[in-house]
Legacy VTK file of the C-alpha trace (Angstrom):
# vtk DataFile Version 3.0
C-alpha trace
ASCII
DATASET POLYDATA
POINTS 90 float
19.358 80.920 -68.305
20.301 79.634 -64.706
22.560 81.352 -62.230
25.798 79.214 -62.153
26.026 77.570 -58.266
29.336 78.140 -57.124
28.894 75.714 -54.186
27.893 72.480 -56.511
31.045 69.621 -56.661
32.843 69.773 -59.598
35.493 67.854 -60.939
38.241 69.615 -63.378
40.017 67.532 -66.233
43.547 69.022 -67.570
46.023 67.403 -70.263
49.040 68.294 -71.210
51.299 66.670 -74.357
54.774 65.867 -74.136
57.039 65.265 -76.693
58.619 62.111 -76.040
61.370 60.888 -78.104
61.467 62.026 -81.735
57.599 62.144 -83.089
55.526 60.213 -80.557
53.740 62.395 -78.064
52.107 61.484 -75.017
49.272 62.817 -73.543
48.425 62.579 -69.591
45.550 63.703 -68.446
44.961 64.842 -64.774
41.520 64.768 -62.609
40.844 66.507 -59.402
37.550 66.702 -57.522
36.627 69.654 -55.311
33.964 70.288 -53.082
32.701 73.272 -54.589
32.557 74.313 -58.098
34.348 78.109 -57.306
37.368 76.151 -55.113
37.918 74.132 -58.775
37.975 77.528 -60.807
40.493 79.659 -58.601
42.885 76.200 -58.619
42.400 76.559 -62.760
42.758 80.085 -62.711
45.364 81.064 -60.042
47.404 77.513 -59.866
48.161 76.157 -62.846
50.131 77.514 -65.604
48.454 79.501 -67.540
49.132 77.494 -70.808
46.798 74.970 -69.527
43.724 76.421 -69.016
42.875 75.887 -72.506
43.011 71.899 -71.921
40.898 72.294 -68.629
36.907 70.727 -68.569
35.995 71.674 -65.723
32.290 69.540 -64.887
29.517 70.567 -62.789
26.588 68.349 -62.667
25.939 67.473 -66.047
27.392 70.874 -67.928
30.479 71.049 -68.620
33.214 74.296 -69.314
36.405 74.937 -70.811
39.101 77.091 -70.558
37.357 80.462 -71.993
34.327 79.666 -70.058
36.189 78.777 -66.787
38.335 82.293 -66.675
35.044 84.260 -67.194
33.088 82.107 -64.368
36.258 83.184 -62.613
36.378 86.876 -63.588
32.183 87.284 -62.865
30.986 89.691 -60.489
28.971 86.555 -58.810
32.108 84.167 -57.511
32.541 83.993 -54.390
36.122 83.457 -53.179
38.635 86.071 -53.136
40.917 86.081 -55.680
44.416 86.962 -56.317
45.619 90.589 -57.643
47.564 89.011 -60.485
45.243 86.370 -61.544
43.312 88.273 -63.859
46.156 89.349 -65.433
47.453 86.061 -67.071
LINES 1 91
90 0 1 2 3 4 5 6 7 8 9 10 11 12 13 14 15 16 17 18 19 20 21 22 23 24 25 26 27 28 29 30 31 32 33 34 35 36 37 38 39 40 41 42 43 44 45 46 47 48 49 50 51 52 53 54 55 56 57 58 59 60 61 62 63 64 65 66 67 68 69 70 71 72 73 74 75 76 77 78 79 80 81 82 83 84 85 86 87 88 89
């Protein structure tokens, strides 16, 4: 297996459902592109709530991760950004 490459563009997916009115739900789905890979797993990680990381897909040339997959890329020895005290802890 392949070292992951931090410094590839990636885009990350997240959705969140709302309830809206008495049994419909709707579902919006947000995209964001970021230059590199890591920049897209510290804004999962360390910006959004932590709720959502479950929904996230985060895609990085033709593999893709979610939200189990994303925290450990996040919480390996090998990324490169610094990262928040409290992060890990959500």
């Amino acid at each position: 297996m392949s070292a992951f490459d931090y410094g590839m563009e990636a885009g990350l997916f997240s959705s969140k459902a709302s309830a809206k009115r008495s049994r419909s739900y709707q579902s919006s789905v947000e995209f964001r592109r970021f230059a590199q890979a890591a920049e897209a797993i510290r804004y999962a990680v360390e910006d959004m709530p932590a709720a959502l990381l479950g929904t996230c897909s985060l895609e990085v040339a033709e593999a893709t991760y979610s939200g189990a997959a994303i925290r450990g890329l996040y919480e390996s020895a090998e990324f490169p950004l610094p990262r928040r005290i409290d992060a890990t802890k959500k």
